[in-house]
C-alpha positions as CSV (number, residue, x, y, z in Angstrom):
1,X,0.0,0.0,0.0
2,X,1.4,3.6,-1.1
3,X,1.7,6.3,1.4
4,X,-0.7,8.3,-0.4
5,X,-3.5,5.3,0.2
6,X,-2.4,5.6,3.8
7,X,-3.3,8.9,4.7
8,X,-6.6,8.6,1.8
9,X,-8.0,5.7,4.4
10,X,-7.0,7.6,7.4
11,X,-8.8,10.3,6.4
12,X,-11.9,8.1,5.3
13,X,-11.6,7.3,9.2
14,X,-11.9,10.3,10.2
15,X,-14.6,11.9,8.1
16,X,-16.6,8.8,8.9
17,X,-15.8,9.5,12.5
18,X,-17.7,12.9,12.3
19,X,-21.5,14.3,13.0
20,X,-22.2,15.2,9.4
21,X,-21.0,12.1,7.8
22,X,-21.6,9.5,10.2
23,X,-23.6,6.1,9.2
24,X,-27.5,6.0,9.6
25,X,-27.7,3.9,13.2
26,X,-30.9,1.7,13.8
27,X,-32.9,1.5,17.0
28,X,-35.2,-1.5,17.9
29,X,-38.9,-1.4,18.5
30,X,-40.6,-4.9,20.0
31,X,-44.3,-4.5,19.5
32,X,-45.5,-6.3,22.4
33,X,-43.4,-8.4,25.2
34,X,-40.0,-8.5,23.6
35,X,-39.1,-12.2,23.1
36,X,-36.9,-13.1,25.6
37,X,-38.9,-11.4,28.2
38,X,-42.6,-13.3,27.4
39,X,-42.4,-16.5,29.2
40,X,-42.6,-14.8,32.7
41,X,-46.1,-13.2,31.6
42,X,-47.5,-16.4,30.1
43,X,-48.0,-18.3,33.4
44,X,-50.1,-15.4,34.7
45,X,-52.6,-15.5,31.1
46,X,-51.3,-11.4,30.4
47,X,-50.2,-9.9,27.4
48,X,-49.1,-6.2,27.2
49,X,-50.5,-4.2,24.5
50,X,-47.5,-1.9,24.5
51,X,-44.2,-0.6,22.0
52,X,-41.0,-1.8,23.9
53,X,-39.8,1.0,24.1
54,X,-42.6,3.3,24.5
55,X,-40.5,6.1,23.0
56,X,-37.1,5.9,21.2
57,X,-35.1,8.7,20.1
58,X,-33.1,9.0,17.1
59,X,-31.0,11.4,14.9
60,X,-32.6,12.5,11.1
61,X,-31.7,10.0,8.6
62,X,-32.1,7.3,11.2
63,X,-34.0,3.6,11.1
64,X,-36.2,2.0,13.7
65,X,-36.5,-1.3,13.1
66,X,-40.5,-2.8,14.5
67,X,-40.2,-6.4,15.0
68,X,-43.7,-8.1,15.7
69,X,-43.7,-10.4,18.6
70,X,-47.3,-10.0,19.1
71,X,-50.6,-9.2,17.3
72,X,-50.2,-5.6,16.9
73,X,-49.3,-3.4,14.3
74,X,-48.2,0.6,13.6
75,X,-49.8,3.4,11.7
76,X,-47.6,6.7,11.7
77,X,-50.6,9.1,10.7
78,X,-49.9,12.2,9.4
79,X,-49.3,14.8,12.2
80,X,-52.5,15.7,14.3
81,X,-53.6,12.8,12.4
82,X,-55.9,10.1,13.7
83,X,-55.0,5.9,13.6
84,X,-57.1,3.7,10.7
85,X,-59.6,1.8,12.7
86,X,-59.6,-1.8,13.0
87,X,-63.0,-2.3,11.9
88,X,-65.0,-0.6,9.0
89,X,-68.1,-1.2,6.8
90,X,-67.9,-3.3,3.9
91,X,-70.5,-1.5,1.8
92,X,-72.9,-4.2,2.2
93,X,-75.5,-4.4,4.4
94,X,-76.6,-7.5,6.4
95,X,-79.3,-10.0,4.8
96,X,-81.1,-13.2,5.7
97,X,-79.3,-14.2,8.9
98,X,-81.5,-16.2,11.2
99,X,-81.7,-17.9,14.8
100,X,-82.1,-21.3,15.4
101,X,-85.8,-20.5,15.9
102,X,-85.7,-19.3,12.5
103,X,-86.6,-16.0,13.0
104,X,-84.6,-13.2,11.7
105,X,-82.0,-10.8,14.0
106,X,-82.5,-7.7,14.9
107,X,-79.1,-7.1,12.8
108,X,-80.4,-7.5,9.1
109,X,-80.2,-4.4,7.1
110,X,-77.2,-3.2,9.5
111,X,-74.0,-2.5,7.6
112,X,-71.6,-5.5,7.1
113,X,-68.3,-4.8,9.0
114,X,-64.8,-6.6,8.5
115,X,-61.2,-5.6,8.9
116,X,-59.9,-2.1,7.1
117,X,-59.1,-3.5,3.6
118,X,-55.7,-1.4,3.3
119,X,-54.5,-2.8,6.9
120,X,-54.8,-6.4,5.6
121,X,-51.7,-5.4,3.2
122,X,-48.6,-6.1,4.9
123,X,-45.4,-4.2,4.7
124,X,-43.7,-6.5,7.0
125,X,-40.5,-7.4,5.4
126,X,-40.1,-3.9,3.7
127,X,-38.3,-0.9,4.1
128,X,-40.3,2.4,4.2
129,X,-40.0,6.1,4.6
130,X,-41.6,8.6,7.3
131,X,-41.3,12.3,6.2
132,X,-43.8,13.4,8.8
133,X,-46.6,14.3,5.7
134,X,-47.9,10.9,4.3
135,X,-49.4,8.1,6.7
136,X,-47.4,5.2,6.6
137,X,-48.7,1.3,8.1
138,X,-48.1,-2.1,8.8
139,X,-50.8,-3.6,8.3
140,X,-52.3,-6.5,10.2
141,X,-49.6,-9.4,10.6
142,X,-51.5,-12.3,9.2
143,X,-48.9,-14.4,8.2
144,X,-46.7,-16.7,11.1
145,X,-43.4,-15.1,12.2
146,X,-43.6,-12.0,9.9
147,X,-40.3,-10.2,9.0
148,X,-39.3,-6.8,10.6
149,X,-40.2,-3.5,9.1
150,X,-37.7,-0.8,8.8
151,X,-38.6,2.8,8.8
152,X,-36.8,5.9,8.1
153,X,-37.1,9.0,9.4
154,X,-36.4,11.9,7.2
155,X,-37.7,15.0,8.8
156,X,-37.3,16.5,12.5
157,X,-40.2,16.3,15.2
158,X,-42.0,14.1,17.5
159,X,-43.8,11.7,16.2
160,X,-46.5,9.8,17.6
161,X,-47.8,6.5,15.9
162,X,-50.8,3.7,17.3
163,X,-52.0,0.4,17.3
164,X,-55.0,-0.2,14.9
165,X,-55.8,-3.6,16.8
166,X,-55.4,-2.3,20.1
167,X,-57.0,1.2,20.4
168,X,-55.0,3.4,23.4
169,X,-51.9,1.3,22.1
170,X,-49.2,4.1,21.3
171,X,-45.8,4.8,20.7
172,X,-43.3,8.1,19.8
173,X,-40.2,8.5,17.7
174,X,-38.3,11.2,18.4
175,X,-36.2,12.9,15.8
176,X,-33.4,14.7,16.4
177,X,-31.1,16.9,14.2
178,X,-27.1,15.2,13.3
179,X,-25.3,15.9,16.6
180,X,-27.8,16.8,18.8
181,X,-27.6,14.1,22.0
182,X,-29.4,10.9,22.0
183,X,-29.8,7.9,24.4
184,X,-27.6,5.7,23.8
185,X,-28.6,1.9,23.0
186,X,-27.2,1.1,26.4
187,X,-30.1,3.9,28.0
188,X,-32.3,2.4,25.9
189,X,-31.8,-1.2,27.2
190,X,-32.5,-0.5,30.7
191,X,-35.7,1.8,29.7
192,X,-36.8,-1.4,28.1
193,X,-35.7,-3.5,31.3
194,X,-37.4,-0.7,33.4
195,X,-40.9,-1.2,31.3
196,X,-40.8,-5.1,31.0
197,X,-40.3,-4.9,35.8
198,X,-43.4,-2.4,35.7
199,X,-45.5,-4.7,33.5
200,X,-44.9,-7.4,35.3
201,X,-45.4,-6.0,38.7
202,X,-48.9,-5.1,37.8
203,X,-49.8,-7.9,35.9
204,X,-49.2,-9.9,39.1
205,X,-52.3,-8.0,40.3
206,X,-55.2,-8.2,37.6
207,X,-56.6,-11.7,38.9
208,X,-57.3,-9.7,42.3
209,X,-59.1,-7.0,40.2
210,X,-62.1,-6.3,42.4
211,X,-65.4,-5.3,40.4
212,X,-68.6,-3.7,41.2
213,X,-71.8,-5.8,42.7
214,X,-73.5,-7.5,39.4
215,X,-70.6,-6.7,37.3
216,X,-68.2,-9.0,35.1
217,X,-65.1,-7.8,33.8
218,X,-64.9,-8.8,30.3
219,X,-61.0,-8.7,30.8
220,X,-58.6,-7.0,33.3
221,X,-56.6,-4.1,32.3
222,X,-53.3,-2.5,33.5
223,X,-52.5,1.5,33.0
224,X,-50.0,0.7,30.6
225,X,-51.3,-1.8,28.4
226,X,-51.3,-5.3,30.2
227,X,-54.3,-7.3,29.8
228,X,-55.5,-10.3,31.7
229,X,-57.4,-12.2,29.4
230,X,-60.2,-13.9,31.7
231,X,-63.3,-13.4,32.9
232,X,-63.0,-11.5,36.3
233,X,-64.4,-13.2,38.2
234,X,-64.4,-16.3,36.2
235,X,-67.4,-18.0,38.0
236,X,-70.4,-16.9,40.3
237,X,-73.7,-18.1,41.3
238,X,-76.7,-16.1,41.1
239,X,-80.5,-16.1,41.9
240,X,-83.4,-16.2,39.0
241,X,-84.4,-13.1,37.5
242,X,-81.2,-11.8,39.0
243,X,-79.4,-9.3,36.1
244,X,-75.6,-8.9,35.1
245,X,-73.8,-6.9,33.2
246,X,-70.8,-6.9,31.0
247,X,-68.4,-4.5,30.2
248,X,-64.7,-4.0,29.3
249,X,-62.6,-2.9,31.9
250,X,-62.1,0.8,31.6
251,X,-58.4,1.1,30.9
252,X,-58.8,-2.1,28.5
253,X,-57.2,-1.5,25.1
254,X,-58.5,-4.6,23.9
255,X,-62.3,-5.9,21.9
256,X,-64.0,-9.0,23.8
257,X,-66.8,-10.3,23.6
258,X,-69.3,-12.1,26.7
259,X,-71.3,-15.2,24.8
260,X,-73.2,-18.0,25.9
261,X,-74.9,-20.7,23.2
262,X,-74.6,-24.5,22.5
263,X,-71.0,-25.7,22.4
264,X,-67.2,-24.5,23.4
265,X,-65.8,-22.6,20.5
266,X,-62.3,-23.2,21.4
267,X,-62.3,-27.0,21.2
268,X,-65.8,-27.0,19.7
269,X,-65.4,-25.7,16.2
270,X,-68.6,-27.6,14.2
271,X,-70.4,-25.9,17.6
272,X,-72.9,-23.4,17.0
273,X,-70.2,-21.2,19.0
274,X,-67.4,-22.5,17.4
275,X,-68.8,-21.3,14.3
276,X,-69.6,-17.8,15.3
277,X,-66.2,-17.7,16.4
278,X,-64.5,-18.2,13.5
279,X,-66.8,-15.5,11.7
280,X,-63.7,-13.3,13.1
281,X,-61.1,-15.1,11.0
282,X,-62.2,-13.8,7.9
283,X,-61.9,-10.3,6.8
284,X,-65.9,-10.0,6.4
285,X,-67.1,-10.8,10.4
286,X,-70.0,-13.2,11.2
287,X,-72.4,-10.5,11.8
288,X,-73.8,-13.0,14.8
289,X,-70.4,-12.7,16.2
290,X,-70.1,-8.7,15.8
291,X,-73.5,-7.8,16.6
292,X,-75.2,-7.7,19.9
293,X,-77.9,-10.2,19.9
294,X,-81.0,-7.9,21.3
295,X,-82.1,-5.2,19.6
296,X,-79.7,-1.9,21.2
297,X,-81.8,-0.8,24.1
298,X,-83.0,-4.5,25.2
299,X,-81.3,-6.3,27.7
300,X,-83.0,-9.4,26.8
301,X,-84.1,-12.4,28.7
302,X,-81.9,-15.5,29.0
303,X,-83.2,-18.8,29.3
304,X,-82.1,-22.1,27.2
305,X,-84.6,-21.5,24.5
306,X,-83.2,-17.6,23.7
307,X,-83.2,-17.6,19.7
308,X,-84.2,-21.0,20.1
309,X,-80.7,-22.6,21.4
310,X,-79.9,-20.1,24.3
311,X,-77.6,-17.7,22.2
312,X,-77.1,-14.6,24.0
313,X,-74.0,-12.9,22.8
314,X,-72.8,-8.9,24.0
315,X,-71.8,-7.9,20.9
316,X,-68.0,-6.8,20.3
317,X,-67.1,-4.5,22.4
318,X,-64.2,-1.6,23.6
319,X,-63.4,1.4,25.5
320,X,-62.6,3.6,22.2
321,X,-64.1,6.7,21.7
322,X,-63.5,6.6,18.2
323,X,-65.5,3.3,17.2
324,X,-69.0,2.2,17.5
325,X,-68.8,-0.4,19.9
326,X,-69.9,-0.6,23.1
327,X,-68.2,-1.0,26.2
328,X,-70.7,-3.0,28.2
329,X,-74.1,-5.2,27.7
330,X,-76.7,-6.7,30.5
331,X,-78.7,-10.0,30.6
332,X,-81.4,-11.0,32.7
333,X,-81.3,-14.6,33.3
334,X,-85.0,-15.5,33.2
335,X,-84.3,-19.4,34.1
336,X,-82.3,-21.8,36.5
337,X,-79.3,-23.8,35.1
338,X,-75.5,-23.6,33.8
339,X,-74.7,-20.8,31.6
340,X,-71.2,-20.7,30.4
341,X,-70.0,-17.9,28.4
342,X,-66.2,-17.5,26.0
343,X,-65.4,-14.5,24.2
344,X,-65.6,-15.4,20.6
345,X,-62.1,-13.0,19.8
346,X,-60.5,-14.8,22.3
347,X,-62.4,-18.2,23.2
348,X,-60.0,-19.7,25.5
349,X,-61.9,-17.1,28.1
350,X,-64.9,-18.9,29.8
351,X,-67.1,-18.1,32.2
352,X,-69.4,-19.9,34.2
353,X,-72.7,-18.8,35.9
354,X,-74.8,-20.9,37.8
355,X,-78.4,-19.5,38.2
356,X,-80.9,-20.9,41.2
């Protein structure tokens, strides 16, 4: 090598070395429990409906790389901007959907609902571009172990980005100018660490949430995004004519569901549950499984012969204030007997009620 090639790659060093000139860096986003940090939440049934980190801070020019280790996804909307919402009509409206009585729901001539078309295409595996102007997504990750999305950031600000499957789900990158001060990855380690010990503290708690008289939790919910998925309480005994009602927990990011009908939906699937169920793996819903069963306003009565096979369902439900669902439902239960009720999102949550 030539002296003159010498001080060429010294000085490549150098300029390397400085502010102006130096490499993009890439910071790490887990959306949800980051991996190695999951199996301590799993015995206690919670998942955290959070960014790990919440916030990250980054120089222009930099990437954030959003790894999905849980059903979640990102929309960067423009700013001021509001998140895409999970759900959305079709278009259509509802038709010819019967009971087991045969007679028609209250539903029929309702709009159709399914999944936002656009969030059912996936960037995951691709490279993208915030400027802070244009919204930018994940979409939903629908297929098994999706890739990592890389974003980045070309314009200076505070950005904040969402959740669309977890309304209240939320996240901020921070953009800095070249050679401002940042946290470094080591900072942002222990913020992580920090998070993942608060998390877990509190979901420790949520089976001990304590509800009003008459009351079901339909879920238990955490300030920052941990969710118990279970009935709370998950079985009580009750008098005839005696009423309850079910609602989401009020810091819940999540949408459940409180059904009762013929069969377990989660190891039940030819059930007449099991098949309301799965009218939420398609991107058009089971309007059965979406809908409330009574007509809005009627709390209904619930006996074995409801609709003819003792279907009762709430209806989807959440605590958004941007969406049309409601965040609670009564029944009266007209009839002695065994009434067991699963969440047709999530159908691994049962209930049981015993009525005298």
């Amino acid at each position: 090598m030539t002296g003159r090639c010498k001080v060429g790659v010294g000085a490549l060093v150098i300029l390397l070395a400085l502010p102006g000139v130096a490499q993009a860096k890439t910071k790490t986003v887990n959306m949800g429990i980051p991996p190695k940090s999951g199996k301590a939440f799993q015995p206690l049934g919670v998942d955290v409906n959070a960014f790990f980190p919440h916030g990250v801070t980054i120089h222009k020019g930099d990437k954030v790389k959003f790894l999905a280790v849980g059903f979640h996804s990102f929309d960067f909307p423009p700013r001021g901007g509001a998140p895409l919402s999970l759900i959305s009509p079709t278009g259509q409206k509802v038709s010819g959907v019967n009971d087991a009585a045969g007679m028609p729901f209250w539903f029929n001539g309702q709009d159709q609902v399914g999944f936002t078309p656009i969030l059912g295409a996936g960037n995951f595996g691709k490279k993208l571009s915030f400027k802070g102007s244009k919204r930018i997504l994940s979409g939903l990750p629908l297929a098994e172990n999706p890739k990592p999305i890389t974003v980045t950031f070309k314009k200076n600000g505070k950005f904040t980005y969402y959740c669309n499957i977890h309304a209240g789900m939320k996240g901020t990158v921070t953009v800095k100018a070249k050679g401002k001060s940042i946290p470094s990855d080591k900072a942002d380690k222990k913020a992580v660490k920090r998070q993942v010990a608060t998390a877990l503290s509190t979901s420790k708690k949520l089976d001990n949430t304590q509800v009003p008289a008459n009351t079901v939790d339909v879920g238990a919910a955490g300030k920052h995004g941990e969710e118990l998925f279970a009935f709370v309480p998950n079985a009580l005994t009750i008098p005839t004519g005696s009423s309850l009602t079910f609602r989401m927990h009020p810091a819940s990011f999540d949408i459940h569901t409180a059904t009762t009908g013929p069969g377990n939906p989660e190891t039940e699937p030819n059930s007449y549950l099991g098949q309301v169920a799965a009218g939420f793996n398609s991107p058009v819903f089971d309007p059965r499984a979406v809908y409330q069963s009574e007509p809005p306003g009627a709390a209904g009565t619930l006996t074995k012969l409801l609709h003819g096979n003792g279907f009762w369902n709430s209806g989807a439900m959440d605590t958004a204030s941007g969406t049309p669902l409601a965040s609670s439902n009564s029944v009266r239960f007209g009839a002695p007997g065994t009434y067991d009720f699963y969440c047709m999102i999530h159908p691994f949550m049962h209930l049981t009620v015993t009525v005298q």
